[in-house]
C-alpha positions as CSV (number, residue, x, y, z in Angstrom):
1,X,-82.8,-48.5,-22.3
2,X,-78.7,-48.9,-22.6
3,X,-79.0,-47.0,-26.1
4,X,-81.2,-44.1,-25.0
5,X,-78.5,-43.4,-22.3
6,X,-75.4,-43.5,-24.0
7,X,-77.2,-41.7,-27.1
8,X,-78.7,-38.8,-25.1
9,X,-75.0,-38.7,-23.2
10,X,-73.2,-37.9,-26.7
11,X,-76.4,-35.6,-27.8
12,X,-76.0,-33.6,-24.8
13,X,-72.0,-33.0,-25.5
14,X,-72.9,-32.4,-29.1
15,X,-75.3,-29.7,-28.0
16,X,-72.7,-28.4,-25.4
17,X,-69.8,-28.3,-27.6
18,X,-71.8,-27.0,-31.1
19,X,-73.7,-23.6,-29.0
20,X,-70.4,-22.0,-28.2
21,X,-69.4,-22.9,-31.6
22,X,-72.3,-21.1,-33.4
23,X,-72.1,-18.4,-31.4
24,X,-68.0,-17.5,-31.9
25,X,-68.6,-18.2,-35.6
26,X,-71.8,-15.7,-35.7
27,X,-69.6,-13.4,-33.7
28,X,-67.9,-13.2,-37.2
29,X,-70.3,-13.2,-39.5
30,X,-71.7,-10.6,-37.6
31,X,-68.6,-8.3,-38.6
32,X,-68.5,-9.1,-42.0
33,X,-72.1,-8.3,-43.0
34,X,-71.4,-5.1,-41.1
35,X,-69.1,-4.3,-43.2
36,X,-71.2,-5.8,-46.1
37,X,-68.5,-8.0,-47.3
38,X,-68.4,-11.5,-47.5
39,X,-67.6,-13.9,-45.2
40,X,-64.8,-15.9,-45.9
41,X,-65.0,-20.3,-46.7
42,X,-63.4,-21.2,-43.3
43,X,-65.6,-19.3,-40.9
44,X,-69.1,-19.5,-42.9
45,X,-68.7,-23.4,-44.0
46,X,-67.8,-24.2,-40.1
47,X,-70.6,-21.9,-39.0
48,X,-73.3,-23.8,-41.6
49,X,-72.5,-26.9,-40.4
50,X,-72.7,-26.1,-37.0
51,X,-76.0,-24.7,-37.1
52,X,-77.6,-27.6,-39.4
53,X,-75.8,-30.2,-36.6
54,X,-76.9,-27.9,-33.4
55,X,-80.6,-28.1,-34.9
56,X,-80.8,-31.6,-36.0
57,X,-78.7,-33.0,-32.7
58,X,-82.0,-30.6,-30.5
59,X,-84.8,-32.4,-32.7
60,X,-83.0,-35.8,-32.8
61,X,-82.5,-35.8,-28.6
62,X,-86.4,-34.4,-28.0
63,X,-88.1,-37.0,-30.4
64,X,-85.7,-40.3,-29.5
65,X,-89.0,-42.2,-29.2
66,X,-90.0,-41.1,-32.9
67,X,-86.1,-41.6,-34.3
68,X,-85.5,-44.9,-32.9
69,X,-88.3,-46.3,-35.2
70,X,-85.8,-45.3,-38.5
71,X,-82.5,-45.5,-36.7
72,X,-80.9,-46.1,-40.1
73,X,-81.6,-43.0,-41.3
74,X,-80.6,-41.2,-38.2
75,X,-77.1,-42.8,-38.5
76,X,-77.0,-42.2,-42.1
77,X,-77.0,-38.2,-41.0
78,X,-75.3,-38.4,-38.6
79,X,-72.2,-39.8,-40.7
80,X,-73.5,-37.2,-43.3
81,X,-72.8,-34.5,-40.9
82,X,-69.2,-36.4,-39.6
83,X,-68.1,-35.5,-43.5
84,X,-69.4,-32.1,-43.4
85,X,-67.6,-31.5,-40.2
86,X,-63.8,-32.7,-41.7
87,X,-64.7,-30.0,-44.4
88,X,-65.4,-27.1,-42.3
89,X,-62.4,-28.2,-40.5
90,X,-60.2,-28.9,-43.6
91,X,-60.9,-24.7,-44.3
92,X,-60.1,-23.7,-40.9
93,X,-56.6,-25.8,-40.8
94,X,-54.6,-23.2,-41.2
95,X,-55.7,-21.4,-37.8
96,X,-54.2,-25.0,-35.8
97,X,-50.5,-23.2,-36.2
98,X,-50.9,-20.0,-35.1
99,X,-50.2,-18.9,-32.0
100,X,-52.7,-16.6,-30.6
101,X,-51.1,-15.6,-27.3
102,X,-47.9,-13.9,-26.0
103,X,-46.0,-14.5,-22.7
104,X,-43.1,-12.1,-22.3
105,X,-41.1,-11.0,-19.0
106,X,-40.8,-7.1,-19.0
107,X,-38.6,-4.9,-17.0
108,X,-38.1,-6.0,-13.2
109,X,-39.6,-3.8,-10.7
110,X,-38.6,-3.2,-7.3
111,X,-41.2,-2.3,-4.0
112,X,-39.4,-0.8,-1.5
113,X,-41.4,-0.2,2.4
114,X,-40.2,-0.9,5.6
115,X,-40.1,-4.9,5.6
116,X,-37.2,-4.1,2.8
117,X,-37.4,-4.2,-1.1
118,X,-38.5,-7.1,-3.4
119,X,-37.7,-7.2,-6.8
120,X,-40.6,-8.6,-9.1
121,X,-39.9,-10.1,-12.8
122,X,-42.9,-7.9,-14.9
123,X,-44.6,-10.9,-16.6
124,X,-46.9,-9.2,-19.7
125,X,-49.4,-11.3,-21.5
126,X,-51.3,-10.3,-24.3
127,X,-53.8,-12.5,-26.4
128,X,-55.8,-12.2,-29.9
129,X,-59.0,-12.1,-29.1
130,X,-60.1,-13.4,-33.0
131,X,-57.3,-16.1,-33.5
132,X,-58.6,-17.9,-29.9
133,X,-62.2,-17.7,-30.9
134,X,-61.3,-19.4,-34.3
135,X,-58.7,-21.7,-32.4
136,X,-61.5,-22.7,-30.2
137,X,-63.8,-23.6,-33.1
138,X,-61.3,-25.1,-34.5
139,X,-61.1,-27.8,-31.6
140,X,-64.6,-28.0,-31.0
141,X,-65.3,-29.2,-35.0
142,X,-62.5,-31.7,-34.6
143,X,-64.5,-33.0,-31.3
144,X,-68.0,-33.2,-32.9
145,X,-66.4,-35.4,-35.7
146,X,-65.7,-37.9,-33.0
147,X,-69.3,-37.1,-31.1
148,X,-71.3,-37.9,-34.1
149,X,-69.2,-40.6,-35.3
150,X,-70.4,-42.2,-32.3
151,X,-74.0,-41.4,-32.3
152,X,-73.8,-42.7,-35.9
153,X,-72.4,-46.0,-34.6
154,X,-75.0,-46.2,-31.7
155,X,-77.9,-45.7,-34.4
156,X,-76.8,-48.1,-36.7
157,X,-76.5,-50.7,-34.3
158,X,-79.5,-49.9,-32.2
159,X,-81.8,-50.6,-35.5
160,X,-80.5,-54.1,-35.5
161,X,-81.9,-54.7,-32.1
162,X,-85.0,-53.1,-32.7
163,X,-85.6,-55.5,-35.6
164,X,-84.6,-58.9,-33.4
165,X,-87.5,-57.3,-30.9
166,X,-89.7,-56.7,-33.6
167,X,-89.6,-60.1,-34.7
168,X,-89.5,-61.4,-31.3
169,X,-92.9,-59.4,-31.0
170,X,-94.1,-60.8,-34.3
171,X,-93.4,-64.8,-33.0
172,X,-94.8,-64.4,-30.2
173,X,-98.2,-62.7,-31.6
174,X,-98.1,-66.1,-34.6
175,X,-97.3,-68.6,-31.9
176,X,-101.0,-67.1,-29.8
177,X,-102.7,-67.1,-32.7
178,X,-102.0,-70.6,-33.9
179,X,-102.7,-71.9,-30.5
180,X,-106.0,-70.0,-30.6
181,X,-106.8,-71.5,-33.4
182,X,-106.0,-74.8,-33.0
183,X,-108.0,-74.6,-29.8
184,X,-111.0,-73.5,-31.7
185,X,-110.3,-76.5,-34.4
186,X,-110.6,-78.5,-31.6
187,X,-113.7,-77.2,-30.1
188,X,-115.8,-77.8,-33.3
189,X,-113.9,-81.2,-33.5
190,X,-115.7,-82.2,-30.3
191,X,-119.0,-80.3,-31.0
192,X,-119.5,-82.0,-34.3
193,X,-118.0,-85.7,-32.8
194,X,-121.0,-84.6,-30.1
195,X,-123.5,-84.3,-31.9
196,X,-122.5,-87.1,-34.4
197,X,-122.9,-89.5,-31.2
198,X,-126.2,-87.9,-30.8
199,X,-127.5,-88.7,-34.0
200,X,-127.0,-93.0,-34.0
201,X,-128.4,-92.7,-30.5
């Protein structure tokens, strides 16, 4: 019950953080299939992995009772998808120095009216739209790394639990049925020592 929690916790932040992802990535993609030119490594590799990790987090999350049967291989894709992620992030490094925002003071300007006349510093800000979109996916690849490198860790170690239960399950079914049978054995023990007795008399 502890697993299912915890896992469905970091599912839903995967979910959370990989939608806006897609959808800023397809925002380019968009532009260059308009254009009918190809989209360059470090937006489509992000935007692949994202979309294989946004589909397989969805189907992983609405069948838990179905994956924690093969939690192995669940972890094993999910530390699959940890390595994919460091790649698409690898491509996009570049975008992690450069600064997509300006902050400048312009001239001063002064209101004049009857309380007097205040003098206001003009403060001018001006950001690119692109570089924050691909800044932002940036950040959200680095944080599904971490997401699924815990869901990975959950799933491996849940499996180990479902086998101790398992056998638990499987003792406790070979412990009834030896007493079940020894209780039989000792049925016909008495019946034939019965009718044994019956015979001399």
């Amino acid at each position: 019950m502890l697993f299912g929690v915890f896992f469905a916790f970091w599912r839903f932040m995967e979910i959370i953080t990989l939608i806006p992802t897609m959808g800023m990535l397809a925002y380019f993609v968009h532009i260059y299939a308009s254009a009918d030119a190809l989209t360059p490594d470090d937006i489509l590799v992000l935007f692949i992995v994202s979309v294989l990790a946004l589909a397989w987090a969805i189907g992983t999350l609405f069948t838990y009772h179905r994956s924690r049967n093969n939690s192995r291989f669940v972890a094993f894709i999910d530390l699959l998808f940890v390595g994919a992620f460091i790649g698409g992030v690898y491509t996009l490094r570049y975008i992690a120095s450069q600064k997509c925002s300006n902050l400048s003071w312009g001239s001063p300007h002064t209101i004049s009216g009857e309380a007097g006349s205040l003098t206001v510093n003009g403060l001018n800000f001006s950001a690119d739209k692109q570089c924050a979109m691909k800044k932002a996916a940036f950040a959200f690849g680095i944080m599904n790394i971490i997401f699924f490198f815990i869901t990975s860790v959950l799933a491996f170690f849940h499996n180990g639990e479902g086998k101790e239960s398992r056998k638990e399950k499987t003792y406790v079914r070979e412990t009834h049925s030896t007493r079940h049978r020894r209780s039989g054995s000792h049925r016909s023990h008495r019946s034939e020592h019965s009718g044994r007795r019956h015979a001399y008399v």
